[in-house]
PDB file of N, H, CA, C and O in Angstrom:
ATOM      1  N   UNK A   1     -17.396  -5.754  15.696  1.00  0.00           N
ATOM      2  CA  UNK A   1     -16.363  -5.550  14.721  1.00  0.00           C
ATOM      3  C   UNK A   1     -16.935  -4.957  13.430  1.00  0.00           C
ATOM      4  O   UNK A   1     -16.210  -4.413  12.597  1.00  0.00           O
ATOM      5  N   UNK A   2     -18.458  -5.099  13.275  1.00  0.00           N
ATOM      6  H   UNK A   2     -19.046  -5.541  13.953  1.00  0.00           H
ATOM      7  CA  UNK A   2     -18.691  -4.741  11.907  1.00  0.00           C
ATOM      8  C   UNK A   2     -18.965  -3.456  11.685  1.00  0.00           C
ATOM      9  O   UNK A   2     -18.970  -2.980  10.550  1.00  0.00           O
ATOM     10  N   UNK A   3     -19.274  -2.633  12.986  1.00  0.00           N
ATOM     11  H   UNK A   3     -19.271  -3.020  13.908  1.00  0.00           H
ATOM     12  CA  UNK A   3     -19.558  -1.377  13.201  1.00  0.00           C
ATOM     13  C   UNK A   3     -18.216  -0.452  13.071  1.00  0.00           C
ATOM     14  O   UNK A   3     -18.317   0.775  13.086  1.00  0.00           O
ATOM     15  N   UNK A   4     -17.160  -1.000  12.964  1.00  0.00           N
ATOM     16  H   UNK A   4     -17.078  -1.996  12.952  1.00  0.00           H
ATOM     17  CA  UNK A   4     -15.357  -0.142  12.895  1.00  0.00           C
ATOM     18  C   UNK A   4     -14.936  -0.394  11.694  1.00  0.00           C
ATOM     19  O   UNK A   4     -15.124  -1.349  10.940  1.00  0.00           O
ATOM     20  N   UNK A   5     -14.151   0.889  11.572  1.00  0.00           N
ATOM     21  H   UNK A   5     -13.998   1.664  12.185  1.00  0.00           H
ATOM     22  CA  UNK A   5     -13.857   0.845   9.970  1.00  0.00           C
ATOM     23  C   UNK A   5     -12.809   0.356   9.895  1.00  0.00           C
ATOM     24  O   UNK A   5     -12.401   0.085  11.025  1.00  0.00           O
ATOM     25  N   UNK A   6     -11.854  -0.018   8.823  1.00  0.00           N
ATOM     26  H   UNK A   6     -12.186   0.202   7.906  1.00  0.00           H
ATOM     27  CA  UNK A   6     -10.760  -0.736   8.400  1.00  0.00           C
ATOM     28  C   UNK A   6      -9.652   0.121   9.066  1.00  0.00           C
ATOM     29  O   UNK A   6      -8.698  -0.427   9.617  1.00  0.00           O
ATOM     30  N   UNK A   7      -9.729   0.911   9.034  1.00  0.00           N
ATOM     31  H   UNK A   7     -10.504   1.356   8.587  1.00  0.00           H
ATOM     32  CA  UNK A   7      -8.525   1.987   9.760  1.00  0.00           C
ATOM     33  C   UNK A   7      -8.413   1.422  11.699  1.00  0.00           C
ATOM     34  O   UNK A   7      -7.380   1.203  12.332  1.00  0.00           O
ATOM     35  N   UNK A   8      -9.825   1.330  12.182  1.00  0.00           N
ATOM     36  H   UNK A   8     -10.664   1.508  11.667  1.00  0.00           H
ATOM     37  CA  UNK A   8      -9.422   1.103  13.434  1.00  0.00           C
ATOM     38  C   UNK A   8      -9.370  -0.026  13.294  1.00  0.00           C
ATOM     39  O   UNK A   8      -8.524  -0.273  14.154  1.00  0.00           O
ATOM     40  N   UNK A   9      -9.623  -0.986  12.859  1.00  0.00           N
ATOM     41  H   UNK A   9     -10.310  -0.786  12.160  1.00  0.00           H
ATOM     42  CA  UNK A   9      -9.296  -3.008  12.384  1.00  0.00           C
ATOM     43  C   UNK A   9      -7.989  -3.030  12.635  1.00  0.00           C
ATOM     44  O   UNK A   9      -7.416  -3.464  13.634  1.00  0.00           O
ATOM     45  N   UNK A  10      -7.406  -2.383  11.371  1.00  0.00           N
ATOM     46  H   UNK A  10      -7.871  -2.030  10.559  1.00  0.00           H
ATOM     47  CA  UNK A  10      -5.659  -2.213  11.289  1.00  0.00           C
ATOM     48  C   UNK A  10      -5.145  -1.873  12.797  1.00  0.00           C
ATOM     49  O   UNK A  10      -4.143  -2.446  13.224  1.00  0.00           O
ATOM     50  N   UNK A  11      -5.679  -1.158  13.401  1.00  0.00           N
ATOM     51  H   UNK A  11      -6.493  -0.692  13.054  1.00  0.00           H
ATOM     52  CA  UNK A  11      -4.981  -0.261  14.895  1.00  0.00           C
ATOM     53  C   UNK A  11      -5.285  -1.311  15.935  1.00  0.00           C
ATOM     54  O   UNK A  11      -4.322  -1.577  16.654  1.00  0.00           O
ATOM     55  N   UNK A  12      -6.193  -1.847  16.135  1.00  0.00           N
ATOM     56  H   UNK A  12      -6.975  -1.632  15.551  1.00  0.00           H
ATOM     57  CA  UNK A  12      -7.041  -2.758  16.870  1.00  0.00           C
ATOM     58  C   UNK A  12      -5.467  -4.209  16.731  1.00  0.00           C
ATOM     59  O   UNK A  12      -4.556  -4.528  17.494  1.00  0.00           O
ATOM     60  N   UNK A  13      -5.933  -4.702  15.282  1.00  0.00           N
ATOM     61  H   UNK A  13      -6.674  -4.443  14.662  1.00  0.00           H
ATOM     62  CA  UNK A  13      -4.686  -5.668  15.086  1.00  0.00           C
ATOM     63  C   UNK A  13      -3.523  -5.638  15.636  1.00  0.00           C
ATOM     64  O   UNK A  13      -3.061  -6.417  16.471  1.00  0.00           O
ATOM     65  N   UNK A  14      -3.036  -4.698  15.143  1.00  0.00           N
ATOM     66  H   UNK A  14      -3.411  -4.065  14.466  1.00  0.00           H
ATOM     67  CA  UNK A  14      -1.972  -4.388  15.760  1.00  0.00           C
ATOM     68  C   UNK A  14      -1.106  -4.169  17.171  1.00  0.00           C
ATOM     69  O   UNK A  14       0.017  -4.486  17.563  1.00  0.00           O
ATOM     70  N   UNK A  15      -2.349  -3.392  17.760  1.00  0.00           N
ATOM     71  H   UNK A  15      -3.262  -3.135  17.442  1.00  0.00           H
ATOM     72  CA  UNK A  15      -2.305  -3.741  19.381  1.00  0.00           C
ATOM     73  C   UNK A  15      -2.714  -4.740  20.171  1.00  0.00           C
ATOM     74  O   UNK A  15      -2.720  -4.581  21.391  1.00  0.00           O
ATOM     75  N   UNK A  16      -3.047  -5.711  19.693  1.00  0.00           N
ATOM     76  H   UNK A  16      -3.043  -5.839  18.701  1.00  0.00           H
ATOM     77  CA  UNK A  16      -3.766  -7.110  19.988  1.00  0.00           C
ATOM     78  C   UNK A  16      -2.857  -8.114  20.190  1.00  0.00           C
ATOM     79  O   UNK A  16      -2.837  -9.001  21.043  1.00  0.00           O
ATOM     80  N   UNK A  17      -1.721  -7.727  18.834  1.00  0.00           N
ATOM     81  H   UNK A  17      -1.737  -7.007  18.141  1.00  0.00           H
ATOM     82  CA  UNK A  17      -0.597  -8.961  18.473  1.00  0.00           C
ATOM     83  C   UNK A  17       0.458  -8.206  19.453  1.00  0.00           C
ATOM     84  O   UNK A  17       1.244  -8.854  20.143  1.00  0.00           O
ATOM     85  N   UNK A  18       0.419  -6.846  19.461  1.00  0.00           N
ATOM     86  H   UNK A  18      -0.220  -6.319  18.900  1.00  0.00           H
ATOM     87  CA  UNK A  18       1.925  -6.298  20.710  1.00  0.00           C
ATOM     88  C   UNK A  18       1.665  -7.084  21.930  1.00  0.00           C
ATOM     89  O   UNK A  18       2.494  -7.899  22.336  1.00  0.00           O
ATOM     90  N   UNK A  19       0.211  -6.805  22.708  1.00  0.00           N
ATOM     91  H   UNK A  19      -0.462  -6.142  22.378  1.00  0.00           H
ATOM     92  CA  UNK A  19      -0.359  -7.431  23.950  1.00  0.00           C
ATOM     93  C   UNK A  19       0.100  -8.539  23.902  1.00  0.00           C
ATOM     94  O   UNK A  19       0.664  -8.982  24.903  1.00  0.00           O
ATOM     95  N   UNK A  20      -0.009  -9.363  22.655  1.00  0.00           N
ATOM     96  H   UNK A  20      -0.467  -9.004  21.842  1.00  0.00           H
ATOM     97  CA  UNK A  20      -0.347 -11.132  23.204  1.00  0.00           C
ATOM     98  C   UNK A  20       0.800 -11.305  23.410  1.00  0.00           C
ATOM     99  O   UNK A  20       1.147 -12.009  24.358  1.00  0.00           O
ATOM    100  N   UNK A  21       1.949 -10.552  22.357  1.00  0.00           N
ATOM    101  H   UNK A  21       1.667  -9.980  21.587  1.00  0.00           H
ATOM    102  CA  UNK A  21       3.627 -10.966  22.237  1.00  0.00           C
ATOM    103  C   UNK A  21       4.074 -10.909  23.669  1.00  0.00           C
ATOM    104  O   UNK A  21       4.737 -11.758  24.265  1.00  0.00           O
ATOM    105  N   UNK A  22       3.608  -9.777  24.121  1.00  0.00           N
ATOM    106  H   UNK A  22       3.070  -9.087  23.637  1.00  0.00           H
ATOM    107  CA  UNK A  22       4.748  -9.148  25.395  1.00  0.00           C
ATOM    108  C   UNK A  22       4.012  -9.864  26.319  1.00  0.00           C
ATOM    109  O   UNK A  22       4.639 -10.126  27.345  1.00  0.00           O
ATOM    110  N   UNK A  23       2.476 -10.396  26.251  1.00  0.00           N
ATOM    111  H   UNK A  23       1.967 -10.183  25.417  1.00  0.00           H
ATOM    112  CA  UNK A  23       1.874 -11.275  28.046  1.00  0.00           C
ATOM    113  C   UNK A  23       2.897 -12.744  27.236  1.00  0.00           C
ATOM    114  O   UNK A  23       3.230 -13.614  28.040  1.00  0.00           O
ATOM    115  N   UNK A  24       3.205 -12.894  26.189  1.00  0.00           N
ATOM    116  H   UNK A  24       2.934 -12.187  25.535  1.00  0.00           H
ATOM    117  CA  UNK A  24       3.543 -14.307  25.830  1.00  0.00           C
ATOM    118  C   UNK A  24       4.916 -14.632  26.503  1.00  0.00           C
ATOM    119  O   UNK A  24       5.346 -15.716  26.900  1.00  0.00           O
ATOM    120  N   UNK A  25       5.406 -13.560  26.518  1.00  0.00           N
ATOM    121  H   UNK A  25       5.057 -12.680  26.196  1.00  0.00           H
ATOM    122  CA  UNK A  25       7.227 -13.508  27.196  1.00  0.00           C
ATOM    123  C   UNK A  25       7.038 -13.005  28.096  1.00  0.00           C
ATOM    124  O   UNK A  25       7.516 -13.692  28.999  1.00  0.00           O
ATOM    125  N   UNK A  26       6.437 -11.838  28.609  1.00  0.00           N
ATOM    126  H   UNK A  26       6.049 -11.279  27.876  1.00  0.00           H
ATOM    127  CA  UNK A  26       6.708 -11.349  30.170  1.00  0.00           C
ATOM    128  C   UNK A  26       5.880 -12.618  31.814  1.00  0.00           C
ATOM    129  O   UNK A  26       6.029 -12.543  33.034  1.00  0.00           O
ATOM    130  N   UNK A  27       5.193 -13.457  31.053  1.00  0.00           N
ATOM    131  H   UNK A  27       5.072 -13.518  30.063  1.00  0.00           H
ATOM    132  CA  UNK A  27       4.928 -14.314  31.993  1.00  0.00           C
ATOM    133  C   UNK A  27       5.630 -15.580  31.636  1.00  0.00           C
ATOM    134  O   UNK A  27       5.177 -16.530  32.275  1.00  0.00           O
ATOM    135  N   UNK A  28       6.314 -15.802  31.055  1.00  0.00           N
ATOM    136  H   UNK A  28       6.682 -15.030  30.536  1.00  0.00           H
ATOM    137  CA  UNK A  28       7.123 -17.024  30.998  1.00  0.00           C
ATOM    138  C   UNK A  28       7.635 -17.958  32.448  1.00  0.00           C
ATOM    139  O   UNK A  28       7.921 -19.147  32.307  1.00  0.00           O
ATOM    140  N   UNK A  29       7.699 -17.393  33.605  1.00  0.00           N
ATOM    141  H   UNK A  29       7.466 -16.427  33.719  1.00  0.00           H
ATOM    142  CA  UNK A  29       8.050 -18.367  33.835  1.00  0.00           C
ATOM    143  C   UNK A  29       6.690 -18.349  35.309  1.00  0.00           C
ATOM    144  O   UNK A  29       6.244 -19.159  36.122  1.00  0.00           O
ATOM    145  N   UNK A  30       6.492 -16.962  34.965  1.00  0.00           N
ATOM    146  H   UNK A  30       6.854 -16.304  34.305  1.00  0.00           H
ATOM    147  CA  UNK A  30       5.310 -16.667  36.605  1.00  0.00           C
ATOM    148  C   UNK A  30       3.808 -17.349  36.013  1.00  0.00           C
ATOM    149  O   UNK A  30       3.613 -17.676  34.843  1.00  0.00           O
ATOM    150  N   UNK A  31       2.918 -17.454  37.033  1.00  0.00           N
ATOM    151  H   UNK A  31       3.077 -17.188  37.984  1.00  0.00           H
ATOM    152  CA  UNK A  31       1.535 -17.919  36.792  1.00  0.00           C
ATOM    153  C   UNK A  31       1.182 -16.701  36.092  1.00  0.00           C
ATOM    154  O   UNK A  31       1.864 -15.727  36.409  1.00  0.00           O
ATOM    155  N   UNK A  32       0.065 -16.471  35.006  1.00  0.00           N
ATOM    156  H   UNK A  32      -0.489 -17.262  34.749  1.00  0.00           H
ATOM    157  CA  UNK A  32      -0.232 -15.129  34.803  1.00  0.00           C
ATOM    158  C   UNK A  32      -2.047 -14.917  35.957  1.00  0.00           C
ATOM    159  O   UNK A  32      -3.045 -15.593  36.206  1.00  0.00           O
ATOM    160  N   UNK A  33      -1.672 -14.005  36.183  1.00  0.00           N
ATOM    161  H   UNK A  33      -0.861 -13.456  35.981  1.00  0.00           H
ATOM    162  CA  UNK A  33      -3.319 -12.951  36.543  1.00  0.00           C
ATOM    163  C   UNK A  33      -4.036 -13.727  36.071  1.00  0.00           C
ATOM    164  O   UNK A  33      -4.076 -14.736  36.775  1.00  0.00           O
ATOM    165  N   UNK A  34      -4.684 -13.793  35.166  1.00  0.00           N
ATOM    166  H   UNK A  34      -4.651 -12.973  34.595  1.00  0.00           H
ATOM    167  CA  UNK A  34      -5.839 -13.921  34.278  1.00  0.00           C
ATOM    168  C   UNK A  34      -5.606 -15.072  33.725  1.00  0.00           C
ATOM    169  O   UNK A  34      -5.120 -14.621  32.688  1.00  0.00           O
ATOM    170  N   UNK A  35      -5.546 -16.665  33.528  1.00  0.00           N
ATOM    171  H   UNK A  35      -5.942 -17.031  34.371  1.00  0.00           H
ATOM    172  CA  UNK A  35      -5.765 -17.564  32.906  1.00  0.00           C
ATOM    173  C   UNK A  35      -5.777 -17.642  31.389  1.00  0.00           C
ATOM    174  O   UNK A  35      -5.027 -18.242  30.619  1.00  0.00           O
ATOM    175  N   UNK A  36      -7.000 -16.749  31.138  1.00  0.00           N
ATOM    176  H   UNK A  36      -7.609 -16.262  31.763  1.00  0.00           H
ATOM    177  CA  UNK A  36      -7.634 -17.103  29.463  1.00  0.00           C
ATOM    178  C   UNK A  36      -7.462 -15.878  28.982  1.00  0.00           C
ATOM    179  O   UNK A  36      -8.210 -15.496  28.082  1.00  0.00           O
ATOM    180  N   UNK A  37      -6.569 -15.133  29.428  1.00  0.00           N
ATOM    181  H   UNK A  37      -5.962 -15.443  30.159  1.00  0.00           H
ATOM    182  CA  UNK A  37      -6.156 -13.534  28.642  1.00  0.00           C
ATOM    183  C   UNK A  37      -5.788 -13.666  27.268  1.00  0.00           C
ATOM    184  O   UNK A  37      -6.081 -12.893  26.357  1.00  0.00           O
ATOM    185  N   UNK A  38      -4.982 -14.929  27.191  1.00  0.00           N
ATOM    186  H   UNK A  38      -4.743 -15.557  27.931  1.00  0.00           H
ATOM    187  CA  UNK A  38      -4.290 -15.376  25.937  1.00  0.00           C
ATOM    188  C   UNK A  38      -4.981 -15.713  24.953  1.00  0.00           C
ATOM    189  O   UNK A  38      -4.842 -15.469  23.754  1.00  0.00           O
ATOM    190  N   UNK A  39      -6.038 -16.517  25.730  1.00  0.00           N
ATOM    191  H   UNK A  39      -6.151 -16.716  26.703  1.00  0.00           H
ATOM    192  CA  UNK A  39      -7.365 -17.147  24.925  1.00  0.00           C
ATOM    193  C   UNK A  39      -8.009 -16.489  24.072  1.00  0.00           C
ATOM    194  O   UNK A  39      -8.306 -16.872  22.941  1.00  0.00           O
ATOM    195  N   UNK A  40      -8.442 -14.706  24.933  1.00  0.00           N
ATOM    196  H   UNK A  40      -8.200 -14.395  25.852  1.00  0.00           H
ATOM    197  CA  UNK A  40      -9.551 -14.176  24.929  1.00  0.00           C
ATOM    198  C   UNK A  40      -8.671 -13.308  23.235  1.00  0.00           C
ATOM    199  O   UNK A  40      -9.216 -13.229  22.134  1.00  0.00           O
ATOM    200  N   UNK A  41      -7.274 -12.804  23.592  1.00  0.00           N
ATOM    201  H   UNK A  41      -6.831 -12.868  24.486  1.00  0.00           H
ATOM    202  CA  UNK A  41      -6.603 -11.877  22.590  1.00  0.00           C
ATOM    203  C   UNK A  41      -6.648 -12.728  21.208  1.00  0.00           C
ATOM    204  O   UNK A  41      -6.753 -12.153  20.125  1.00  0.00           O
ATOM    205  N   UNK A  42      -6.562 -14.123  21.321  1.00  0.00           N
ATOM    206  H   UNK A  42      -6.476 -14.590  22.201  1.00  0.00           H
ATOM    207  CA  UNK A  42      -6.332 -15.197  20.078  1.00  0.00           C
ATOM    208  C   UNK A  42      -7.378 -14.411  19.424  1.00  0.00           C
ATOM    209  O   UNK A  42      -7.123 -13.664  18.479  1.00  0.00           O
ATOM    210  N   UNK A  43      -9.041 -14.629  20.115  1.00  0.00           N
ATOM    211  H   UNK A  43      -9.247 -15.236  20.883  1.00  0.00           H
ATOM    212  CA  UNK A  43      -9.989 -14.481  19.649  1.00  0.00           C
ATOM    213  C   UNK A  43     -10.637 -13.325  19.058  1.00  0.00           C
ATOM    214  O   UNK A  43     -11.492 -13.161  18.188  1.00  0.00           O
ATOM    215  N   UNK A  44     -10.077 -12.718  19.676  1.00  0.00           N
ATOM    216  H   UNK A  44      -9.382 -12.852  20.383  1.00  0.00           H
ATOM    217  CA  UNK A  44      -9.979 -11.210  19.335  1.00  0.00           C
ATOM    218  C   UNK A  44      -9.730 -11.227  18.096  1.00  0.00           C
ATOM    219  O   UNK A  44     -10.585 -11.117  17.216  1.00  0.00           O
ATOM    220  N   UNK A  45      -8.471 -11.375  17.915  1.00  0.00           N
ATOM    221  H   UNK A  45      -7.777 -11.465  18.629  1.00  0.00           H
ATOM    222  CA  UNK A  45      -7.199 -11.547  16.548  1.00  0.00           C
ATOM    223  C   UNK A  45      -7.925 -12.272  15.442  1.00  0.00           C
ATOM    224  O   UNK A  45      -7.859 -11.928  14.262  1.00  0.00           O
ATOM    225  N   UNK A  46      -8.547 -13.188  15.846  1.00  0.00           N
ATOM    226  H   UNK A  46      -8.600 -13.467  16.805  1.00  0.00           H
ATOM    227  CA  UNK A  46      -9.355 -13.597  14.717  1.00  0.00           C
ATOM    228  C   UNK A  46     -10.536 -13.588  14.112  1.00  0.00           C
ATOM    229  O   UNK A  46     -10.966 -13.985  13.029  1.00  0.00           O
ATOM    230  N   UNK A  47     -11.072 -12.921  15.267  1.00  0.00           N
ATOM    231  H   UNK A  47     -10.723 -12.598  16.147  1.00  0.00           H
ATOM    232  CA  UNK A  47     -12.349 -11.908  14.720  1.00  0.00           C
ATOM    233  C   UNK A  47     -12.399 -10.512  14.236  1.00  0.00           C
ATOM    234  O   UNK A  47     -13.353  -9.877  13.785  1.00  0.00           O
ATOM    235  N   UNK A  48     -10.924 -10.103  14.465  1.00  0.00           N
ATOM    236  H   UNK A  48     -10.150 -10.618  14.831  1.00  0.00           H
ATOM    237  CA  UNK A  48     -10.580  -9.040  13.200  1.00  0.00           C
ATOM    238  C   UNK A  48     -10.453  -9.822  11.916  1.00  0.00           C
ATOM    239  O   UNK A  48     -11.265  -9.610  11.015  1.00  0.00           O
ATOM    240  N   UNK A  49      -9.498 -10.704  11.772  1.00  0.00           N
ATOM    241  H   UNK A  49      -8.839 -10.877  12.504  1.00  0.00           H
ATOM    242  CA  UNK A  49      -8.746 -11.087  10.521  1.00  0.00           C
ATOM    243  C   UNK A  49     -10.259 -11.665  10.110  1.00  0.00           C
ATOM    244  O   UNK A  49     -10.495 -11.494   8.914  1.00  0.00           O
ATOM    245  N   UNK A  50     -10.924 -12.068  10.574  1.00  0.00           N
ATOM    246  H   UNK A  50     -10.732 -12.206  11.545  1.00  0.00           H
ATOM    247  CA  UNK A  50     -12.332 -12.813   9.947  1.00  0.00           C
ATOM    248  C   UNK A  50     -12.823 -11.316   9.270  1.00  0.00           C
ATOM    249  O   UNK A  50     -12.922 -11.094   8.063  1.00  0.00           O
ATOM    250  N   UNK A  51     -13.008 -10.684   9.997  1.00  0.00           N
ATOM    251  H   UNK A  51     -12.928 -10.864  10.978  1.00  0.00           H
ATOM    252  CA  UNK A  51     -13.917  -9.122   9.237  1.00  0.00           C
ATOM    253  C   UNK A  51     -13.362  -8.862   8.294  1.00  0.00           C
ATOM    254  O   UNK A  51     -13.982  -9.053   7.248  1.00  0.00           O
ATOM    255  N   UNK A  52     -12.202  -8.407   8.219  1.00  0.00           N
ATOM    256  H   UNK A  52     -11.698  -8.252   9.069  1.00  0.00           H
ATOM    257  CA  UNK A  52     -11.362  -7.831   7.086  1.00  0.00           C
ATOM    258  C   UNK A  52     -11.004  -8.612   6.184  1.00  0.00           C
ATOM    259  O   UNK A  52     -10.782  -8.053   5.110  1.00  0.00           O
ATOM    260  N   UNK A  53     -10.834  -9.911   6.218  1.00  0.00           N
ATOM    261  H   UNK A  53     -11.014 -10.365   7.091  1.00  0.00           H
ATOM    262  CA  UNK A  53     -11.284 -10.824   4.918  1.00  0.00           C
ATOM    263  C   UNK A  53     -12.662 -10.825   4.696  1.00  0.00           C
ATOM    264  O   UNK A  53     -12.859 -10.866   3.482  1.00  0.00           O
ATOM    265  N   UNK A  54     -13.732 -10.797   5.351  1.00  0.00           N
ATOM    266  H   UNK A  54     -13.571 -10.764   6.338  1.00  0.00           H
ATOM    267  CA  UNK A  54     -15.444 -10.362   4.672  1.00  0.00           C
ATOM    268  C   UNK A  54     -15.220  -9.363   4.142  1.00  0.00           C
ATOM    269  O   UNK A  54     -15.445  -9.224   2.940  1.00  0.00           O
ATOM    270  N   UNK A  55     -14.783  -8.527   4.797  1.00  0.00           N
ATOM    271  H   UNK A  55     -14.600  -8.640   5.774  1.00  0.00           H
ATOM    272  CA  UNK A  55     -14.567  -7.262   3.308  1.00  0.00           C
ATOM    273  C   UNK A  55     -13.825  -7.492   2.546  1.00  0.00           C
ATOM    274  O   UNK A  55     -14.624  -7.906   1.705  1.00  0.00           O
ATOM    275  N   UNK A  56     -12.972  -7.577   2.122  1.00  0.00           N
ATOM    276  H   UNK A  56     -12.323  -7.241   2.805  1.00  0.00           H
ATOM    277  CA  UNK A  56     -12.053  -8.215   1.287  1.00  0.00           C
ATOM    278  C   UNK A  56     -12.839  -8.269   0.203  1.00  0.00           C
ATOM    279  O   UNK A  56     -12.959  -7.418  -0.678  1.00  0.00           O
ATOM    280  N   UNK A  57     -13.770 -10.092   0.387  1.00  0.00           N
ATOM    281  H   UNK A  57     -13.672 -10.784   1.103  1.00  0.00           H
ATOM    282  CA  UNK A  57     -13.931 -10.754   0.047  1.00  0.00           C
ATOM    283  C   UNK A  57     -15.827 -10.410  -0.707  1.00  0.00           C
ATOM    284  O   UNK A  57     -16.542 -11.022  -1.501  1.00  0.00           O
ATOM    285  N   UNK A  58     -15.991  -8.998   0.181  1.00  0.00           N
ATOM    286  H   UNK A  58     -15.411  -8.502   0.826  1.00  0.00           H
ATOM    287  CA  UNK A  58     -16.808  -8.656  -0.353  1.00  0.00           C
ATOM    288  C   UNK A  58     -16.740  -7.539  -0.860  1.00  0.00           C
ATOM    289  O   UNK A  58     -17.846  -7.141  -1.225  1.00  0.00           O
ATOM    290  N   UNK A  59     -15.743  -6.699  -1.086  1.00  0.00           N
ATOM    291  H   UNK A  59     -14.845  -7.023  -0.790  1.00  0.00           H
ATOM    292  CA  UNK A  59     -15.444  -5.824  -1.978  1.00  0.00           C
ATOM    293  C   UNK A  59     -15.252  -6.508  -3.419  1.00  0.00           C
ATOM    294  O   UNK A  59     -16.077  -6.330  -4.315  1.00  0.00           O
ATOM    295  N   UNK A  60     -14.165  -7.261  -3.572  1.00  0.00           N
ATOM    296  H   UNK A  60     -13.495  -7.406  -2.844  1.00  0.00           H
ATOM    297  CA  UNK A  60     -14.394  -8.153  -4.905  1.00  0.00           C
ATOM    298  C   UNK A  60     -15.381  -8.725  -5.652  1.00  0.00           C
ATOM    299  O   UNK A  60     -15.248  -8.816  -6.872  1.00  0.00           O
ATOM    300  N   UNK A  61     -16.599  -9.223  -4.947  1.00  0.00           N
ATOM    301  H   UNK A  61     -16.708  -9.149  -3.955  1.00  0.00           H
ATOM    302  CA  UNK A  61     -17.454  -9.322  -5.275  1.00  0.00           C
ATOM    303  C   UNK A  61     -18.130  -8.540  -6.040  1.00  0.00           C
ATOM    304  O   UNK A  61     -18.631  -8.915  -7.101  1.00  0.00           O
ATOM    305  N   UNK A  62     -18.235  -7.063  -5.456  1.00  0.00           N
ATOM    306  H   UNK A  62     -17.828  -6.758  -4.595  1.00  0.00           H
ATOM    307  CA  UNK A  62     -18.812  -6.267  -6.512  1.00  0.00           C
ATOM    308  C   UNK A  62     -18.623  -5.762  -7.568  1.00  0.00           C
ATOM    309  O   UNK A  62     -17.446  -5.496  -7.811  1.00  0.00           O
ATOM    310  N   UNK A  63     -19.642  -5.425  -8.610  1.00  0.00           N
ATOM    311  H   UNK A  63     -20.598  -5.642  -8.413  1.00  0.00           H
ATOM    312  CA  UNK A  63     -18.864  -4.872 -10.005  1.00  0.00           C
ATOM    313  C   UNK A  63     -18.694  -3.838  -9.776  1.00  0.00           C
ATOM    314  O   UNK A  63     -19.226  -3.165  -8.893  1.00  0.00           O
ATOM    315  N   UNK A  64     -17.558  -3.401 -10.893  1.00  0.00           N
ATOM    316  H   UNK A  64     -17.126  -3.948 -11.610  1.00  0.00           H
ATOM    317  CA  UNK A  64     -16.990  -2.527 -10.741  1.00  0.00           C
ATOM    318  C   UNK A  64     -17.553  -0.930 -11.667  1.00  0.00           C
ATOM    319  O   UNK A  64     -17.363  -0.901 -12.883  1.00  0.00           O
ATOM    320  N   UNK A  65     -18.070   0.015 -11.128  1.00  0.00           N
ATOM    321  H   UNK A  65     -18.224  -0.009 -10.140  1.00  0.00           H
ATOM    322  CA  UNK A  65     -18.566   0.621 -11.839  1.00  0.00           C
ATOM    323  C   UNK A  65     -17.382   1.358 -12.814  1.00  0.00           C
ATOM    324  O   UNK A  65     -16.326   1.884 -12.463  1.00  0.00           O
ATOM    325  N   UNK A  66     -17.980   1.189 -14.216  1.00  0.00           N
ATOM    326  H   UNK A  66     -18.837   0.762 -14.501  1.00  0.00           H
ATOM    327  CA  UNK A  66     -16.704   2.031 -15.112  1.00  0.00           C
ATOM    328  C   UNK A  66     -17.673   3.302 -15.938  1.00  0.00           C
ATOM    329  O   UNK A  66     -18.872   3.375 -16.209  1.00  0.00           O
ATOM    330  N   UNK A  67     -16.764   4.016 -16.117  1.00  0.00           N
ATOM    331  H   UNK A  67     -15.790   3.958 -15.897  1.00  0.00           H
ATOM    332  CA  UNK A  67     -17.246   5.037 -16.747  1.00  0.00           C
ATOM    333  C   UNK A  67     -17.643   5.541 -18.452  1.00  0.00           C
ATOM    334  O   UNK A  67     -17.614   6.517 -19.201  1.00  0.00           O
ATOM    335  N   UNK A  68     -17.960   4.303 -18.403  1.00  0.00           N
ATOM    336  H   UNK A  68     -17.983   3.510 -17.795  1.00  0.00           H
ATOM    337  CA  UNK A  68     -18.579   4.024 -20.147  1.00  0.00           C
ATOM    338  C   UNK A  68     -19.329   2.835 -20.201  1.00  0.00           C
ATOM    339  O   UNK A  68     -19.163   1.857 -19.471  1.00  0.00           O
ATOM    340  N   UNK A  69     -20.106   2.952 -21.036  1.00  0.00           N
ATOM    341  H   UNK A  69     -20.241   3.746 -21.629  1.00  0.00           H
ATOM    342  CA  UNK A  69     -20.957   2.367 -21.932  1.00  0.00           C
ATOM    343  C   UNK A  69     -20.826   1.027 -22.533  1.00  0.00           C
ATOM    344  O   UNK A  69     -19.626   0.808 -22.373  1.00  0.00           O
ATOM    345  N   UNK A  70     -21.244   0.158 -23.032  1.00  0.00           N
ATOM    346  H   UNK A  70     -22.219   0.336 -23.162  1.00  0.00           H
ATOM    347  CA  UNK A  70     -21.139  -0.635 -24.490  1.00  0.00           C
ATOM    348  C   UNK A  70     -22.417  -0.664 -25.470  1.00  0.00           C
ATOM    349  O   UNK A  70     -23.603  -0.780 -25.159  1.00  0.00           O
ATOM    350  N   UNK A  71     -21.883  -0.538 -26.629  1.00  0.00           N
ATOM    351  H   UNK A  71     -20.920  -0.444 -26.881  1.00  0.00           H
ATOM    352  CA  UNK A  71     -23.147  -0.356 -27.055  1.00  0.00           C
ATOM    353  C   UNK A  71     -23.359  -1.646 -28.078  1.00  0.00           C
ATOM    354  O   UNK A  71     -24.432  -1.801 -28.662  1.00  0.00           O
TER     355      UNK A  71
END
């Protein structure tokens, strides 16, 4: 995750939460395929939202360069 930029984070997210929505209702009442698909997308989901709050959280951190002086 730390190697992708915020642009594919956002795209990534996004298709992560469509997946989980539609395996969350389209197997409702059948066994699904895969067991821990659900598991695996949670984790997913939150190892984006974990990155993009480190940046966040480390963009703020830094000062902010301004374009003057004090004297």
């Amino acid at each position: 995750m730390k190697d992708k930029t915020s642009e594919v984070l956002v795209k990534l997210l996004s298709d992560t939460r469509a997946t989980l929505r539609t395996e969350r209702f389209s197997a409702a009442g059948a066994r699904p395929k895969e067991t821990n698909a659900r598991g695996k997308m949670r984790k997913s989901i939150a190892r984006i939202l974990t990155e993009q709050s480190r940046r966040l959280s480390e963009s703020a951190s830094r000062p902010q360069a301004s374009g003057h002086t004090t004297a």
